[in-house]
N, C-alpha and C positions, 0 to 999 in steps of 0.2 A: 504494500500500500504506500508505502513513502518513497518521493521520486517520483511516482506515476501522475501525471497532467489531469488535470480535471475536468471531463468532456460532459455535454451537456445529452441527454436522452432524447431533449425534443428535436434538434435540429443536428442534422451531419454534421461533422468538421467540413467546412470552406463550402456548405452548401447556404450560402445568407442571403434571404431576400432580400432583392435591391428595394422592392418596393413597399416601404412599410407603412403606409398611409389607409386609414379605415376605409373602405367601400361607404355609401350612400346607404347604404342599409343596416352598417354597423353604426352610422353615425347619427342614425335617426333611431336607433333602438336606446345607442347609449341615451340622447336627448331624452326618451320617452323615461328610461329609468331614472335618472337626474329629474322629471317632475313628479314620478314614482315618489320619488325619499322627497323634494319638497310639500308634496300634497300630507305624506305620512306624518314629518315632521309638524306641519300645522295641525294634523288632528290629533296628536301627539300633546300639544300644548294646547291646544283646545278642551280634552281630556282630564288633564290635570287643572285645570284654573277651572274647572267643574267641581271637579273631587275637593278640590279645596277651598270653594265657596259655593255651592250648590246652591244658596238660597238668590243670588246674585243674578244668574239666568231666569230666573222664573218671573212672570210679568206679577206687576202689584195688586192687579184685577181679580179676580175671582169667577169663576164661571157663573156662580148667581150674583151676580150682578144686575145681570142684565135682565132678569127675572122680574115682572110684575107683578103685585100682588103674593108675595110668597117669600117667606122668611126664608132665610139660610140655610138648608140642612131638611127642609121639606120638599124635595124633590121627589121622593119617593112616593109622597100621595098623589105628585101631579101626574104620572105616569099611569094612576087606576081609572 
């Protein structure tokens, strides 16, 4: 093992592509992944600034609200 040169598995000795520039279909995949991880990353942080103020998302309104004639929490006889 000592003294032997260190050759690579993927590529021959002195066979090196000249041309090492992405194709139009590498470089439109790598793009789609690159908004892959930014889309992830915002729901990411979107997620946590939930978990750690939950009550902050939710509107101030109430669903009876907008309820005429009918106290809070009596929804269930309006339904009979």
């Amino acid at each position: 093992m000592e003294g032997e040169p260190i050759t690579s598995t993927l590529l021959p000795p002195g066979n090196v592509p000249r041309d090492a520039s992405l194709t139009l279909e590498q470089k439109t995949t790598f793009v789609f992944v690159i908004l892959l991880f930014i889309f992830l990353g915002i729901l990411i942080v979107r997620c946590f600034r939930i978990l750690l103020d939950p009550y902050r998302s939710m509107p101030t309104s109430t669903w009876a609200d907008g309820l005429d004639g009918l106290e809070k929490g009596q929804f269930d006889y309006a339904l009979a």
